[in-house]
N, C-alpha and C positions, 0 to 999 in steps of 0.2 A: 504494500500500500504506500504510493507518495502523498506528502503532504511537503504544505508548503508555509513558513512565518507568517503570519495574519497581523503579531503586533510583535515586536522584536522587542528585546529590552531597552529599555527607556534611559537615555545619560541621564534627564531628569528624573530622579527620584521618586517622587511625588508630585500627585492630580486632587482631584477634589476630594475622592474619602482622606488621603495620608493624613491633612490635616489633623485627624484626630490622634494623630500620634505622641510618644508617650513626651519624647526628650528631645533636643539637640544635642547635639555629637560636638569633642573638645574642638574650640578653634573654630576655624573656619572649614571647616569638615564636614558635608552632609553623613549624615548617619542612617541607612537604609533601616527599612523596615524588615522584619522576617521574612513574614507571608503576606501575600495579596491578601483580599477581603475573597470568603470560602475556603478557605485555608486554613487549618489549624498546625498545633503541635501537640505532643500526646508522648508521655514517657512511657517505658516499656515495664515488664518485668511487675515485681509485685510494686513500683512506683505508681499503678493504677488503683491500688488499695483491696485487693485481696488477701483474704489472710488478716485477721486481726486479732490471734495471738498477740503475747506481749513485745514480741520481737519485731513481728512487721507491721505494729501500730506505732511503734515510735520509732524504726528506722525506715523508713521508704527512700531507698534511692534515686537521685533523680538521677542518672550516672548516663542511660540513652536515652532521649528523645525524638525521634521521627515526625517526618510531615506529615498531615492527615488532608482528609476533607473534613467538611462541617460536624458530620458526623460522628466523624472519631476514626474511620477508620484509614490504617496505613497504608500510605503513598509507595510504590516503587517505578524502578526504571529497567529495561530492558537491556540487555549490554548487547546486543546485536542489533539495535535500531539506530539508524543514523542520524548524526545531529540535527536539531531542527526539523524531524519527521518522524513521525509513527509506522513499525512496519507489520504490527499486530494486527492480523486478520483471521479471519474462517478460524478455525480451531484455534487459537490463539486467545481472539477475541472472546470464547466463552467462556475460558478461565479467568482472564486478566482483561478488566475492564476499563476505558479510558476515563482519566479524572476531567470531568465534565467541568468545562469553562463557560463560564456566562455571555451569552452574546455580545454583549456591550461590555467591557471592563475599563472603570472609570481610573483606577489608581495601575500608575506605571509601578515595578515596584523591581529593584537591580536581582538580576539571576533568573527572574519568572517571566514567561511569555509563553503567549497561545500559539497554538499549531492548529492549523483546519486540516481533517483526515478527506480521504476520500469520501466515506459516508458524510461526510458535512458536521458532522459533530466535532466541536472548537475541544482542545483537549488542553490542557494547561502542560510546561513545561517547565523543567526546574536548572538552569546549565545546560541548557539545546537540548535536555533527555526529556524525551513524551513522559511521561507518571500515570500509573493505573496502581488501580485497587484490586483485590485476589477476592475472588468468590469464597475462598474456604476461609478468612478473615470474616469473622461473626460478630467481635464486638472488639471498642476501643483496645488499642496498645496490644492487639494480636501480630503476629507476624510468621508470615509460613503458611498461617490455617495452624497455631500454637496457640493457643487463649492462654491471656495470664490468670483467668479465672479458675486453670488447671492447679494454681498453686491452690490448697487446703480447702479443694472439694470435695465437699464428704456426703455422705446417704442420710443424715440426721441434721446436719442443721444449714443446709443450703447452698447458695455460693461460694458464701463466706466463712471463717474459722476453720476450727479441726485439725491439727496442725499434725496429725497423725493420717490424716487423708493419702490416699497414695495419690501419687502425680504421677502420668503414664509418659514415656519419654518421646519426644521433642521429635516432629517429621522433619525430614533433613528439608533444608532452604529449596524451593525447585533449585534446578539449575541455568544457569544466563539469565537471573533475576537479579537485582540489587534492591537493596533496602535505600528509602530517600531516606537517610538521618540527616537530621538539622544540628545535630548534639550526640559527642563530641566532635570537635574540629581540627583539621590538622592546624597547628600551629606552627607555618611557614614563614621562613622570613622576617622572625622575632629575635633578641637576643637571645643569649644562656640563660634557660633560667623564670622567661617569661614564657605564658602561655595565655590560651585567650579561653575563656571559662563562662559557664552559665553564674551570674549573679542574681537572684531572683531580683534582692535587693536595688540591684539599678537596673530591672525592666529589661536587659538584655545580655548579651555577651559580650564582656568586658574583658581589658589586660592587665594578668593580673603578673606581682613577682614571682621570685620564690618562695616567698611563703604564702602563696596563692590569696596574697589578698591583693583588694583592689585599688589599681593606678588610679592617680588622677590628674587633670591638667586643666589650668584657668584657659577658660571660656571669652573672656572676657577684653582679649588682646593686649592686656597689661601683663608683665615679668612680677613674676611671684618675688617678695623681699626675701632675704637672706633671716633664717629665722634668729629672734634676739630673743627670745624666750624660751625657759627652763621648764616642763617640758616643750617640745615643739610640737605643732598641732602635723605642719606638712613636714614627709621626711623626705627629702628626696631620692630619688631610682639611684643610685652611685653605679657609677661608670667603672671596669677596671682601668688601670694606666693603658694598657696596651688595649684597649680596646677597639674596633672599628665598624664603622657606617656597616649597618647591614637593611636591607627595605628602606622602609619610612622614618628606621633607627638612626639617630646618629648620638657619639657623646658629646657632649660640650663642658667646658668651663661654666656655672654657675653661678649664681650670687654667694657669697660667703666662701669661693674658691673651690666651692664642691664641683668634683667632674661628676656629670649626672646623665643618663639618659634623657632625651629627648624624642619627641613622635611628629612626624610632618612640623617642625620648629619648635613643640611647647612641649618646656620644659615637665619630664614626669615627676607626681610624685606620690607617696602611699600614706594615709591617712590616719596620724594613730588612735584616733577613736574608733577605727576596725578593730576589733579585738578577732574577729575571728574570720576565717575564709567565707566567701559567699557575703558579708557585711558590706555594706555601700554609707554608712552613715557621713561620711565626707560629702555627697551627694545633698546638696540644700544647706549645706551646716555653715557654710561661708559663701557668699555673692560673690559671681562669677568662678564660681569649682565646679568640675564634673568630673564623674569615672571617664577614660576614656573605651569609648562607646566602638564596637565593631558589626556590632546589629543590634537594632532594639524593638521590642516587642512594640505592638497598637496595645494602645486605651482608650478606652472612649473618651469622649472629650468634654464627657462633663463629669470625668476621674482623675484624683487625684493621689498622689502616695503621701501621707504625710507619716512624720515621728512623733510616738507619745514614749511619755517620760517612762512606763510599763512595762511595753512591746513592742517596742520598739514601730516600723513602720508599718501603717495599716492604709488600707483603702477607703478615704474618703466621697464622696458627692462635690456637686457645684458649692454646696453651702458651708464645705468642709466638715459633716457628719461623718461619723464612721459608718461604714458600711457590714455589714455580718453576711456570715454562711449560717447553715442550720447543717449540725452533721452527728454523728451515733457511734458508739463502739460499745462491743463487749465490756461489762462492769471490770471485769479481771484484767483489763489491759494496762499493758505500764502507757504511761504519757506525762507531760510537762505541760497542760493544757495553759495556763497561769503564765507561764513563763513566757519570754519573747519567743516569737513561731512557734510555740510549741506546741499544737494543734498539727499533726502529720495533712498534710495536705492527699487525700487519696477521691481522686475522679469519680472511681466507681460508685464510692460512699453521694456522693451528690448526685451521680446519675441516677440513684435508686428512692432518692426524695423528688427529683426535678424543681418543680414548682410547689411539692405539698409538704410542709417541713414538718407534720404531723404531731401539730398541736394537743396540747389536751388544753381543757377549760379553755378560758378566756384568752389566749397565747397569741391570736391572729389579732388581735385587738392591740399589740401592742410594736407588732411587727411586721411590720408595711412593705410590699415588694419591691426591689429598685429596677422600673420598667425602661424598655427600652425604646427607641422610636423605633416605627414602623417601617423604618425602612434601613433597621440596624442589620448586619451580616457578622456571620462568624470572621473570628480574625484572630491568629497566634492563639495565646490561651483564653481567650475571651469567647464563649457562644452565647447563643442566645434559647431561649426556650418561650416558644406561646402556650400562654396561659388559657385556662379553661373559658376565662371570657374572651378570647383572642388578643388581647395585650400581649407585647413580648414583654420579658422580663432579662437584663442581664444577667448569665454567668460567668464564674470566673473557675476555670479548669475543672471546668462541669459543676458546678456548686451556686444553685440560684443565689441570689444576695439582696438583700434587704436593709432597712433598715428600722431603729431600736427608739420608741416615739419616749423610752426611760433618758434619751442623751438628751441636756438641755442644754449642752453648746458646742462647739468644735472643738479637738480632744477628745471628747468624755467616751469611754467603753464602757460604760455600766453596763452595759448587755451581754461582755463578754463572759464566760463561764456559768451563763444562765443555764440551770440541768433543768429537767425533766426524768426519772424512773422510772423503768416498764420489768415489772418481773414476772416472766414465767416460771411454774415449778415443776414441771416436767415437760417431758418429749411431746406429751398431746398437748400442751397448752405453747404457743409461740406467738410471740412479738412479731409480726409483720410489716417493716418500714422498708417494704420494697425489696429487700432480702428477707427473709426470717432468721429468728433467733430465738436459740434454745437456751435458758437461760439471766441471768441479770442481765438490764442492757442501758444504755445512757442515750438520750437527746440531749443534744449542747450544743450551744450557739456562740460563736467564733469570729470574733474582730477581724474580719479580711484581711489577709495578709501576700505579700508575694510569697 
């Protein structure tokens, strides 16, 4: 089958949806977006939240994530199709299905562009390679026709739990298929030392050092001062003596005599209010700073990430409310729900409420959907779900989001760690929130966070 470029990729960035994107990029830098709008991202493995023993309720890895559609499910490429063109047809086409492009695509967006097949169906393309989806993929973060819902399914209590469940081993990958991963990236053309990392914290993938936290560089066209204060808030990247220009790398001389690393001119440098990998608090904490940016996720644009003194950075509204999820686990499960992020972020668990966060008593009364416009699309980890009156409602990594009519200003979480109790006492008797469960179980509602 030929086909041929319908829209090529764009030098410009962004059209009318990017707008609602999350960041600017350090400098004078555009900073692409992920994904088009119909696009998602979708981690793999038990990072979709299967299993909610105590192990993989508070560790979920985020370590792969792949392209999707809206739906969830994953994106791949063909390694025998030529750049720019689809050659999947007749038998072909009934296994592996073309990732259907929208007629019209408003937002240009770098790496993605549509291919028209010979059937006339516009097929979206991720680096010249057409992208289809596998008939034997059943639900998000599968890959193969491997469901991660294989980890701790058991004959008693549903999809979820059972950590004793047997898991049936893994059909091998077809073969001349590739998996689209978005996550991880090779990191090309960086010093020793740096790599370029999912930070949820700054909305995208970021460069981080060696001790995988995250760079940053003023924004704002001014030379950072040489720090005169004990401790120092910015540290700079340090250069070795002998080091050399490699990419966008190069070292320089510094303020304060420091040889430092540098990215496209601006000076780097690592924040020591990161305490930890994955941290972006540098991010908003002084005008004109940013991590620097290598891709950044879409937000909608009437979202915001702010820092509470608590939990650190959560998902705001236009008005600067916090935003919540409603989510559930086995009573037995370890977690740090209290703490900063410490609520496991797991897809499945919100796919399994959608829009009904299954209140008792009075609960809806006090917890208001955060809807979406009508003419919102899925994008990166953001979809969307219509509600039962036809309203959409935003999600975020499958997890409807609301908000908490107990917050009386901007800041305020009072809503976060709101429980709700459901116990069953035996095998006949089970909790039903979209999975069942046998056993104690929690509702709890969850300050948004990346």
């Amino acid at each position: 089958m030929k086909a041929s470029f319908v829209i090529a990729c764009a030098a410009a960035m962004f059209a009318a949806g990017a707008a609602q994107s999350a960041s600017k990029g350090a400098g004078k830098n555009v900073v692409p977006l992920a994904t088009p709008f119909g696009i998602t991202v979708q981690p793999l493995g038990l990072a979709q939240g299967y299993g909610l023993d105590k192990t993989t309720a508070s560790g979920v890895p985020r370590d792969k994530i792949v392209f999707a559609m809206a739906e969830g499910l994953t994106l791949y490429t063909r390694d025998s199709d030529p750049m720019g063109a689809s050659a999947c047809d007749a038998d072909c086409a009934k296994s592996w299905l073309p990732a259907k492009a929208p007629a019209k695509v408003t937002t240009a967006v770098e790496n993605w562009s549509v291919i028209a097949r010979a059937d006339g169906v516009k097929q979206w393309a991720y680096k010249g390679k057409a992208l289809y989806t596998f008939v034997e993929d059943k639900e998000p973060g599968s890959v193969g026709g491997n469901a991660p819902s294989r980890f701790g399914r058991g004959p008693l209590i549903g999809p979820r739990g059972q950590k004793s469940a047997s898991i049936p081993k893994d059909k091998p990958m077809p073969g001349g298929w590739s998996v689209a991963y978005f996550y991880p990236v090779k990191s090309d053309n960086v010093p020793p030392g740096f790599e370029i990392k999912e930070a949820e914290d700054a909305l995208g993938l970021v460069l981080v050092d060696d001790r995988q936290h995250t760079l940053y560089a003023r924004t704002d066209g001014r030379k950072a001062e040489a720090c005169r204060v004990n401790p120092c808030k910015w540290l700079p990247a340090r250069a070795p003596q002998m080091a050399e220009a490699i990419g966008a790398f190069k070292p320089e001389w510094g303020q304060g005599g420091v040889y430092q690393w540098t990215y496209k001119g601006n000076a780097l440098y690592s924040y020591a209010g990161d305490l930890l990998p994955g941290y972006a608090e540098g991010d908003g904490a002084e005008p004109g700073w940013e991590p620097v940016r290598m891709v950044k996720y879409f937000t909608p644009a009437n979202v915001s990430l702010k820092t509470t003194p608590k939990l650190g950075k959560v998902f705001t509204n236009d008005k600067g409310m916090t935003l919540y999820w409603r989510d559930s686990f086995i009573y037995q499960s370890g977690s740090g729900h209290s703490l900063r992020h410490g609520a496991p972020i797991r897809p499945a668990v919100g796919r399994d409420l959608k829009t009904d966060p299954k209140c008792q008593d009075d609960c809806l009364s006090k917890w208001k959907p955060f809807l979406a416009p009508d003419d919102a699309q899925a994008n990166g980890n953001w979809n969307v779900y219509v509600r039962p009156d036809g309203k959409k409602q935003w999600a975020y990594q499958d997890y409807a989001m609301w908000t908490f009519t107990g917050d009386e200003k901007p800041g305020d979480v009072y809503g976060n760690d709101e429980y709700e109790y459901y116990i069953s006492h035996d095998a006949k008797s089970v909790v039903d929130i979209g999975t069942p469960y046998y056993g104690p179980m929690t509702m709890y509602w969850v300050a948004a966070h990346p």
